[in-house]
N, C-alpha and C positions, 0 to 999 in steps of 0.2 A: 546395212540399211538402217535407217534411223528407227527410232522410237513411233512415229506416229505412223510410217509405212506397218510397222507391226502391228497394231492394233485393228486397221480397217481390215473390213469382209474381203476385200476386193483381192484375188491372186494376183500377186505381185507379176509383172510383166517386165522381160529382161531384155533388153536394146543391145548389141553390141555397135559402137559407134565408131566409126574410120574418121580421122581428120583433124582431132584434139591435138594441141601442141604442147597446151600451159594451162595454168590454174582461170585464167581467162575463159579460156575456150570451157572448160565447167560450168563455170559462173552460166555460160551464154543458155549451153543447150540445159540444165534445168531451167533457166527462165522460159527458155523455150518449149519446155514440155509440160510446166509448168500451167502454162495458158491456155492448154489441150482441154475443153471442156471435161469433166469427167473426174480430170486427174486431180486426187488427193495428197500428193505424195512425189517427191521425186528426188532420186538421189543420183549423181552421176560421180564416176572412180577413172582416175585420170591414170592410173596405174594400170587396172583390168581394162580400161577403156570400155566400159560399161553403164548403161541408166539401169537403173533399176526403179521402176515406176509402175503404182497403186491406182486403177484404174484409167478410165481413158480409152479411147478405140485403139486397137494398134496399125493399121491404116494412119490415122491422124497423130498419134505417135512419129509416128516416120517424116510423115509431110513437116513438120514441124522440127524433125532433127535436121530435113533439107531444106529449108527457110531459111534456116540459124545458119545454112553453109558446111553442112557435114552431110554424111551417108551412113545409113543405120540401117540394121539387119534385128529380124525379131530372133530371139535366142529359145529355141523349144527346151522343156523341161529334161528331156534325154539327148540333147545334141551332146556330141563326145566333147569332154572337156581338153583334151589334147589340141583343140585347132588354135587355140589364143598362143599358144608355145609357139607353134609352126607358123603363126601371123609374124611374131615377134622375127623367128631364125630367117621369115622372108625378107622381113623389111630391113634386119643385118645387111642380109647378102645384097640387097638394093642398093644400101647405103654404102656398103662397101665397094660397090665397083662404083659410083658415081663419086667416092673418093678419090680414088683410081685416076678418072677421068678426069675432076676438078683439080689433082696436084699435079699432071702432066704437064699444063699450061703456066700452071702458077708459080711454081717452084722457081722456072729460068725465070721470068717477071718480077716474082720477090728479090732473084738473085742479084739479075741485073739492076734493080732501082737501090736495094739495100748498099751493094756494095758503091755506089753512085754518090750517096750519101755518106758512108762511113770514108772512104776512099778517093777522095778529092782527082788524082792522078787517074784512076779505071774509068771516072765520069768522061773525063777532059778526052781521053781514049776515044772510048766507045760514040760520040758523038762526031769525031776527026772521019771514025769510021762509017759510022752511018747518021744521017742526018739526023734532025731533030724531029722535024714533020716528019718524017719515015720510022723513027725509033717512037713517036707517040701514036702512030698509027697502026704499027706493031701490037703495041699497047692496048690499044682499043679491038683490037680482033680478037688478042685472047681474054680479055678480060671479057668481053662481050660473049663468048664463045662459054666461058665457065658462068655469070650469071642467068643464062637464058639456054643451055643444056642442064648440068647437073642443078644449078639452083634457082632451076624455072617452078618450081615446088614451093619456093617461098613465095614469089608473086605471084600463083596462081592460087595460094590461098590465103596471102596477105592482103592483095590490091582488094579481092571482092570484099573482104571483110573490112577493109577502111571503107570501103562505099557505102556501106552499111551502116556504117555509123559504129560498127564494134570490134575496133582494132584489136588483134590479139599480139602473141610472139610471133609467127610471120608477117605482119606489119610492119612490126620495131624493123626489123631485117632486111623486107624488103626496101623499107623506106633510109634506111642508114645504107646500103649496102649500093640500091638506086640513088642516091642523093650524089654519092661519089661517083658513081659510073655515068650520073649525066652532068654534071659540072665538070669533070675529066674532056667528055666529049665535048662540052661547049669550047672548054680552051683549045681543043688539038684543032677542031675544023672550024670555029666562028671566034677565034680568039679577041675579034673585036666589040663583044661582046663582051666582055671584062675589063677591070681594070687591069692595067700594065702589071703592077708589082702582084697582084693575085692569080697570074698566071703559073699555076701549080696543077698536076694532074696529080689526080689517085687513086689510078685506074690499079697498080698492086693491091692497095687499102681494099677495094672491094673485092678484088678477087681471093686476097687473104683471107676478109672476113665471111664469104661463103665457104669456103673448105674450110675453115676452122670451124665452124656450126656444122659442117655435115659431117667433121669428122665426131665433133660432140656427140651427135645425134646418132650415128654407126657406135660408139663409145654405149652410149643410153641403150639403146634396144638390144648390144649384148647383153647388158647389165640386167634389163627388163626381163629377158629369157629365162634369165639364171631367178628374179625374184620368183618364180612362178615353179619352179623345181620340184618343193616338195609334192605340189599334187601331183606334177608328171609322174614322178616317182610313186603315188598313190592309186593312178591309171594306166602304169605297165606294169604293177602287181597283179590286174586282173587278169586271168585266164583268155587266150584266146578261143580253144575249144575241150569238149569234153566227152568223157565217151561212155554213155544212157545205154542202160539194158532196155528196150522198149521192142514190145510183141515176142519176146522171149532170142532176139537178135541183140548183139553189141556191135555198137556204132560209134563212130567218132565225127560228134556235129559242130558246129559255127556255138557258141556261147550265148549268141542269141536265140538260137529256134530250143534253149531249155526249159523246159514248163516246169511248173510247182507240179510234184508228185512225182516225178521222173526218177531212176534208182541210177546211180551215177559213180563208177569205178573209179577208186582212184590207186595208182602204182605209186612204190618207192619213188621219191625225185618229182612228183609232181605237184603241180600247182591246184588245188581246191578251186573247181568252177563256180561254183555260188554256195549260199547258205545252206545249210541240211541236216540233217541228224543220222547219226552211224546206227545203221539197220544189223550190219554184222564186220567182223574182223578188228583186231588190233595196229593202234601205230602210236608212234608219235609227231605231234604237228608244229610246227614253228608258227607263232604267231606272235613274233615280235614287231610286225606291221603294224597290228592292234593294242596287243599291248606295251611296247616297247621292252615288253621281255626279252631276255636272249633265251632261256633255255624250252624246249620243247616241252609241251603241255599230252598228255597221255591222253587218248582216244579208244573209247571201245562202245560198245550198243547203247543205244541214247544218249552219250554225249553229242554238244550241239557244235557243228564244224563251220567256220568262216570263211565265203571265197576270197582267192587273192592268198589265201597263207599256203604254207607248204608242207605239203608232204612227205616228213625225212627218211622214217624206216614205216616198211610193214602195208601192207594192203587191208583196203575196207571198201563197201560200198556204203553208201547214204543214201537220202533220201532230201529231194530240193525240198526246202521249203519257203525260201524265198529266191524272186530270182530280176535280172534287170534293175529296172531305177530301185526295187526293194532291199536287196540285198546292203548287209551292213557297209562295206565298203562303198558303194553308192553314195549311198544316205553321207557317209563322212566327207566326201569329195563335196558332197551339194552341199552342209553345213558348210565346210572349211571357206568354198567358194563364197558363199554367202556371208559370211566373217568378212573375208578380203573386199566386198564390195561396200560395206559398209562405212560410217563412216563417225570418228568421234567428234565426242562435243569438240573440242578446240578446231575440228577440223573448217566445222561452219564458222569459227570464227576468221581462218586464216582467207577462207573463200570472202567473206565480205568485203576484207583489205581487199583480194587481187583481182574481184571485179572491178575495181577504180584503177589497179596499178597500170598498164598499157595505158588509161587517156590520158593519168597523170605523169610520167614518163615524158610521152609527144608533146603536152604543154610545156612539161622541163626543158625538152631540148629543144622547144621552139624561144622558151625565155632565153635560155641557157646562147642561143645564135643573135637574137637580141640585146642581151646587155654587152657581151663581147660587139656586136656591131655599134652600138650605140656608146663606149668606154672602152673599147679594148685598145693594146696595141696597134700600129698598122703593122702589115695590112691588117685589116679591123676585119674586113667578111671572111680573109681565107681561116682567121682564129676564129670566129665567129661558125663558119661553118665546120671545119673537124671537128670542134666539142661539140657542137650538136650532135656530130654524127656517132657520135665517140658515148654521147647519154644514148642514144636510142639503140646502138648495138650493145653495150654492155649489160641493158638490165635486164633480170632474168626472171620473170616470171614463173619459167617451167620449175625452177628448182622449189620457189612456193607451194607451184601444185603436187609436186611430187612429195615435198616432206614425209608427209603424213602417210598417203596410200601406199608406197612403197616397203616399208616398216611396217605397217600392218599386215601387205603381204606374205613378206618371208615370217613374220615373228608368228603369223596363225600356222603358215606351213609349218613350221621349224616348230612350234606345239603337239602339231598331230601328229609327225613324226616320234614324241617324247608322248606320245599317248591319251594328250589332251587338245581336246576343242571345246576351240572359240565359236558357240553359236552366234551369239553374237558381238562385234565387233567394240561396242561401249563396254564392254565385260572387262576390255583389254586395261582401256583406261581407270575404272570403279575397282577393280581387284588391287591394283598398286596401293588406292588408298583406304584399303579393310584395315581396321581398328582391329574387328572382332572377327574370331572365324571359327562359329558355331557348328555341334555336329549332331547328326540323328547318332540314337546309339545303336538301337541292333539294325542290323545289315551294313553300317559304316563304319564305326567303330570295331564293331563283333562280327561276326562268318554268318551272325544270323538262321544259325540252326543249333539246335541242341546239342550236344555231344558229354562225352563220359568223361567229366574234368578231373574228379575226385572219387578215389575207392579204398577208404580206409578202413584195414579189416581190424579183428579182435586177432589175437595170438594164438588163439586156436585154429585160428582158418586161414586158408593158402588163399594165394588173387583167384586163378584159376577155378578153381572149386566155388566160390563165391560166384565170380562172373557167370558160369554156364548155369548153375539153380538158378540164379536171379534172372538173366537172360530166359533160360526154360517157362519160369514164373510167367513174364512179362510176355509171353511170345505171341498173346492170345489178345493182345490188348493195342489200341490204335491211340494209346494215349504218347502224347511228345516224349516224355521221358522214357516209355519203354522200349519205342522203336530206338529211341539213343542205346539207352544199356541192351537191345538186342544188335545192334549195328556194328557196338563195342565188343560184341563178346564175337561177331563174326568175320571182323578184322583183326581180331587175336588168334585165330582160326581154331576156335573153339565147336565143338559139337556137342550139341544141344541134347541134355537126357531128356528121354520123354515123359511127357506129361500124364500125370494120373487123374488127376482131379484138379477143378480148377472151378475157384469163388473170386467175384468182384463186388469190392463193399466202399461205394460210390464216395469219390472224396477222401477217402480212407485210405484204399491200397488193395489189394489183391494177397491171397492164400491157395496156396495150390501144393499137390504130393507130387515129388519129383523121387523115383527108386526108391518110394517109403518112407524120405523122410518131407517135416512137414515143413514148407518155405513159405513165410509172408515177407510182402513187402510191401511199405507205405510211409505215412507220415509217422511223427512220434505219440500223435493219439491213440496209432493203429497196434502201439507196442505199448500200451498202459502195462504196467505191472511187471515187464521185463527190466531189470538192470542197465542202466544207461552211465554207470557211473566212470567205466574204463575209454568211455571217449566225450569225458567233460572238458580235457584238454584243447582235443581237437573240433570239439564242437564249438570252443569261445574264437578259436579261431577262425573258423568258417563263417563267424555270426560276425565279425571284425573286417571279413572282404565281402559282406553282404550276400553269403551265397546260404539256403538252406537246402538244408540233406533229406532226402530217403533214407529209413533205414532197411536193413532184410537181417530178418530173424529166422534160424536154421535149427528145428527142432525144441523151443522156445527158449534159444540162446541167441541175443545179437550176435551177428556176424560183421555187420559192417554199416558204415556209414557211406550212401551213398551222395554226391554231389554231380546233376545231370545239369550243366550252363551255357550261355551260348559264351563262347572264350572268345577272349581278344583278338583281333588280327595281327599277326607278328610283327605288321610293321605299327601299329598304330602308337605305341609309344615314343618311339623315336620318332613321327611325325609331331605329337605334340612337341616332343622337346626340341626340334628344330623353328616349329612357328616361334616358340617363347625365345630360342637362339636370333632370330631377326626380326621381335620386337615387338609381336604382335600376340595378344588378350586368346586364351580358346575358352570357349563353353560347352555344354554337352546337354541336350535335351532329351530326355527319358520318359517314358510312364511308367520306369520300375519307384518303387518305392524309394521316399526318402534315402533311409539306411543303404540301400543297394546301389542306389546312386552315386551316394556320395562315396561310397567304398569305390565301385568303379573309377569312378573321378580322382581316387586318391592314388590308386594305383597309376593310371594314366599322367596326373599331371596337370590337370584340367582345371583352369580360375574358378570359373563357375559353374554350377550346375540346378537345372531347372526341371526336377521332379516330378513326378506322378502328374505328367500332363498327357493329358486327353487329344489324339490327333485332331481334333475340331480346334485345341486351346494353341495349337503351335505357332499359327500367327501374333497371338498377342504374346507368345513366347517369344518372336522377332523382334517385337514393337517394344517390348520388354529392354532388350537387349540395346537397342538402339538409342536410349534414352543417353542423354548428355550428348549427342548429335555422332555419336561413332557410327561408321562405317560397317554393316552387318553383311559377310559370307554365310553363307548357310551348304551344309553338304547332308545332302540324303539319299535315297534310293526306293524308300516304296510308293505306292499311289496316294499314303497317307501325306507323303512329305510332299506333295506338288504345291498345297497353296503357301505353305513356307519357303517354299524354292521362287515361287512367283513374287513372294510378301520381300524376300532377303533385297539387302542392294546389288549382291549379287550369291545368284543361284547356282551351286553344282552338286552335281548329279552323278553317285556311282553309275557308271558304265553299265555293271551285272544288274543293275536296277529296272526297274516298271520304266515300261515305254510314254507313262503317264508324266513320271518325275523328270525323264530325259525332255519331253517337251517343253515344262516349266523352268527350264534349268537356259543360262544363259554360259557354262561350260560344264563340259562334259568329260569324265574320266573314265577313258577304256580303259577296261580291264577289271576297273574294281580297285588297283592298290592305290591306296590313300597317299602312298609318294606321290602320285598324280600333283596331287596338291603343290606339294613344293613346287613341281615342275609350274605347275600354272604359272604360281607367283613371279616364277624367276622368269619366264618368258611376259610375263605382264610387265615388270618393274624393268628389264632389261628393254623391251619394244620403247614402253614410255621416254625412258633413257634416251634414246637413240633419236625417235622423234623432236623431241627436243635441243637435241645435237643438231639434227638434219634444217628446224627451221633457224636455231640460233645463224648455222651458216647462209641460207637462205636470204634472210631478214639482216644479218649484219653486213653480207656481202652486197648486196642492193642498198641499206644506208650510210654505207662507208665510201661505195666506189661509182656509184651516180653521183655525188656531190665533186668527186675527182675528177670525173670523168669531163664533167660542166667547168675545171677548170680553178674549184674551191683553192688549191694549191700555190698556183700562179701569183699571186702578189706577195706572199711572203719566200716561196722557196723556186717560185720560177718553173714550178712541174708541170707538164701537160702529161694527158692520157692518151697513146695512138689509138686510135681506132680500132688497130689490128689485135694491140694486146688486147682491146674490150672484147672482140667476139673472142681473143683464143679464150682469157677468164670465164667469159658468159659459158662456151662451150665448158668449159671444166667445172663449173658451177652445178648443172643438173647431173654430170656424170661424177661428182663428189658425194652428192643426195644419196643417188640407184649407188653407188658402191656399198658408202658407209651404210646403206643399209643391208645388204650381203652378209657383213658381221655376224648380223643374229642367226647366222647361220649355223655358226660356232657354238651356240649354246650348249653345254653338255647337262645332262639329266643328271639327277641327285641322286647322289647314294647315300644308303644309309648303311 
């Protein structure tokens, strides 16, 4: 959805619309919804075959989609997303048997007229054998019989829409496809109605050129099924049912009747019914749905569990806490969808062209029957009339419309899959061309929790010994650093001597008697007068990666140098060094101090870095960055980073981050691992790719083969266009578009 659909008050309201053919038929129904008093905004996806539109009644929505000559349904905010899939496998199976029906007749018709012409001897035959007037009247049954059965679809929404003044691609069709089947007829039954030497039928020419379109179009809507995949694949991960401890019974209910609060079992092998948190039991859970991880993620009391992932080993019960349209999986189905419907800049440009293309076309091949009447060879009308016919079946609009929305389709799918979303769709296009791509540092860069990086002791003292006094020391105390060194010492599965006595000298550090002897711990003011000289080494080093130390003094001897930091994420170095690997600038924005910044930064790898700033200061930290017109990413995760993710050109958003930063963010990285990244880019640069393949073919095959088609060829090389080859081309046209864009289905995620 565009940019100014985002910003109005008004909830977006979602159309699904029946009857779109081509880029045309777009153009029409936004004009038409357009003019809906009310309406702000309106975007329509020729691919989801959806509006999506900003105000307005939805009553007068509707009237207005059936004005324009279509039929539209209001889209509720929970209606299952699986029905657009099963629209498509219907409309397959439709077009499949009406294939069925349209090659039965046509096939002997092609056979007999082709081999007539290639075969001078089987013509000369078949005429001996059955008459002329009976072999054209033959003709006209089946031909009559294939355009008014299976390709009574084209003129029943092409005729009305020429009457209307807004011819789409069922007009071209109808009108090229009728133009042959009633000139065919004037010669077999009012032959004196034409001129002698223009007595030609082509009555195969139309019947070809409907089952070549209907085959295209059975060709398309498989194609369409499969764009739409990854969600399928994201709405049979959810859970059918689950089974709630409630009034002290266990039950096995429908996934709908689960409330938030419900305590909810789950076995080995099962599927996680909605969001919740482990009340009791151990397991582990696959949740490479979400994160694109493969290996199972460990589960026990308060960890937070996702529905839709799996249950491998081990039993547990939880506790919902989200459930329905809430639940994460939801939420990622309704972004992804909202991605797909959207629509990028270039896309409003391609629409401007092919609201003009169908009138400009009919004018073509109305010139196009004109100069050939007016200068052609004789017979002058019957040339006159095939090229006409031959422009208005070959051009192909659809393949226009579909360029774009198709390739946006699979490439948002085929992202979420790899663990990132496209909130919204201009993201896709704006991230291809990031100059710069900026990072918060803790929580993105860093785990964003404290932890026990560094414990360098003196020679006199063991790790063990060190870690449990200091831990003992600290145990009393809610300050960041001492829950780390006590977290430290109870994942080394250390036990804690007890406490005798215990002082806190604010600022300072803490003193406390642990089994009599005396244990401080603190800054290096808090050890005036004790010997620091045995870790002057290690202390120029810790002062060189920006990290400072606690010390802890045991009986009024250093024992150790403590270093409690929020450490690196494992992957975050090779992510810097892959963005610098394909070409693009990183910066790193911090409020730690200079020094510590920049030591950060120099480990990581990082161009530039923007220090001791203030989360109020992080925007003009953007604006900063953005100078000499570069392209600014921005990646954060707390509530502090939303107006920077709102400011960036484009916004993403750890996954594990505040539900604040996830709203301002334009993608989003489940999970948390900053590989996300890469994947973004490569599913951005890769879709953009593609798009532009899909329109070159589009845009080159309509300017190359309408000019043939009219006949361009003929005075230097003698070529005309059949008719026939134009629809089979046309037909191959938009099912080249919906393939080549299937490709990005192949995208594989980066490893590092």
């Amino acid at each position: 959805m565009n940019a100014h659909v985002q910003k109005t008050a008004a909830t977006p309201i979602t159309l699904d619309i029946t009857g779109m053919s081509c880029a045309s038929c777009v153009s029409r129904v936004e004009k038409a919804l357009l003019k809906v008093p009310g309406v702000e905004a309106a975007s329509v996806n020729l691919a989801t075959e959806r509006a999506t539109v900003s105000g307005g009644d939805q009553d007068a929505l509707m009237k207005a989609v059936e004005k324009a000559g279509y039929t539209s349904s209001i889209r509720l905010p929970d209606q299952p997303t699986h029905d657009h899939a099963h629209h498509h496998d219907e409309d397959a199976a439709v077009l499949r048997r009406d294939v069925i029906i349209a090659a039965i007749p046509t096939i002997p018709l092609f056979a007999l007229e082709m081999l007539g012409h290639l075969y001078m001897p089987f013509h000369i035959w078949l005429i001996s054998v059955i008459p002329m007037d009976v072999l054209y009247a033959a003709y006209f049954v089946l031909t009559t019989f294939v355009l008014f059965m299976p390709g009574l679809r084209f003129f029943k929404a092409g005729i009305p829409a020429l009457l209307r003044g807004a011819p789409e691609m069922n007009s071209l069709v109808a009108l090229g496809a009728g133009a042959a089947w009633l000139f065919s007829t004037v010669v077999t039954f009012a032959p004196q109605l034409v001129p002698a030497e223009t007595r030609y039928v082509y009555f195969e020419a139309a019947a070809v050129i409907v089952t070549l379109i209907l085959v295209g179009r059975w060709l398309e809507a498989i194609a369409k099924g499969r764009t739409g995949q990854a969600i399928q694949r994201l709405v049979h991960e959810q859970a059918k049912t689950a089974r709630i401890e409630r009034d002290g019974t266990s039950l096995e209910v429908d996934i709908a009747q689960v409330r938030v609060g419900d305590i909810i079992v789950v076995r080995p092998g099962e599927k996680i019914a909605v969001d919740g948190e482990v009340i009791d039991g151990t397991s582990h859970v696959n949740e490479a749905m979400i994160s694109g991880e493969p290996l199972p993620v460990s589960k026990s009391a308060g960890a937070p569990v996702i529905g839709g992932t799996l249950n491998t080993s081990g039993s547990f019960r939880f506790r919902a806490t989200k459930v329905g349209g809430d639940t994460m999986l939801a939420q990622i189905i309704r972004m992804v969808e909202e991605a797909q419907a959207g629509k990028l800049p270039i896309q409003r440009t391609v629409d401007l062209i092919t609201a003009w293309f169908v009138p400009a076309v009919m004018a073509l091949a109305a010139l196009t029957f004109l100069i050939w009447l007016i200068w052609g060879p004789d017979p002058a009308l019957t040339f006159g009339f095939v090229n006409a016919v031959a422009v208005l079946i070959i051009a192909c609009p659809c393949a226009m419309g579909l360029a774009t929305p198709t390739s946006i389709m699979v490439g948002t799918g085929r992202a979420a899959e790899l663990g990132v979303l496209f909130r919204k769709s201009e993201a896709l296009q704006r991230l291809r061309d990031a100059d710069v791509v900026a990072f918060d540092k803790t929580g993105t860069l860093t785990e964003g929790k404290p932890v026990l990086s560094d414990l360098i002791l003196d020679d006199d003292f063991t790790h063990d010994e060190v870690l449990s006094l200091v831990a003992a020391a600290e145990s009393r105390s809610e300050h960041p650093i001492a829950l780390a060194i006590v977290a430290a010492a109870e994942k080394s599965g250390l036990t804690l001597p007890a406490l005798e006595n215990f002082a806190s000298d604010a600022g300072h550090g803490v003193t406390a008697t642990i089994d009599g002897r005396k244990v401080q711990v603190g800054s290096a003011r808090m050890m005036d007068g004790l010997d620091l000289s045995d870790f002057e080494e290690a202390l120029q080093r810790l002062a060189d990666e920006g990290k400072t130390p606690v010390f802890a003094a045991v009986d009024g001897k250093i024992a150790a140098a403590i270093v409690v930091a929020d450490v690196i994420k494992p992957t975050s170095k090779a992510v810097i060094a892959r963005l610098h690997a394909i070409g693009l600038k990183t910066a790193m924005i911090s409020g730690d101090n200079q020094r510590t910044a920049a030591a950060i930064a120099a480990q990581l790898g990082i161009d530039e870095v923007r220090a001791e700033v203030l989360p109020a200061d992080k925007v003009a930290a953007i604006k900063a960055l953005r100078q000499d017109g570069r392209t600014v990413a921005y990646i954060g995760d707390g509530i502090n980073d939303a107006p920077a993710l709102a400011e960036a050109d484009i916004g993403i958003a750890v996954g594990t981050g505040t539900d604040a930063a996830i709203e301002s963010a334009d993608v989003v990285l489940l999970g948390g691992d900053l590989k996300g990244v890469l994947n973004a880019l490569k599913v951005s640069r890769s879709t953009m790719r593609n798009i532009w393949e899909n329109l070159f073919w589009a845009f080159g095959y309509n300017t190359v083969l309408i000019p043939v088609a009219a006949g361009a060829l003929y005075p230097a090389f003698g070529i005309l266009l059949s008719p026939m080859l134009g629809a089979g081309a046309m037909a191959l046209s938009s099912v080249f578009v919906v393939s080549n864009a299937q490709r990005l289905r192949a995208i594989k995620g980066e490893a590092l």
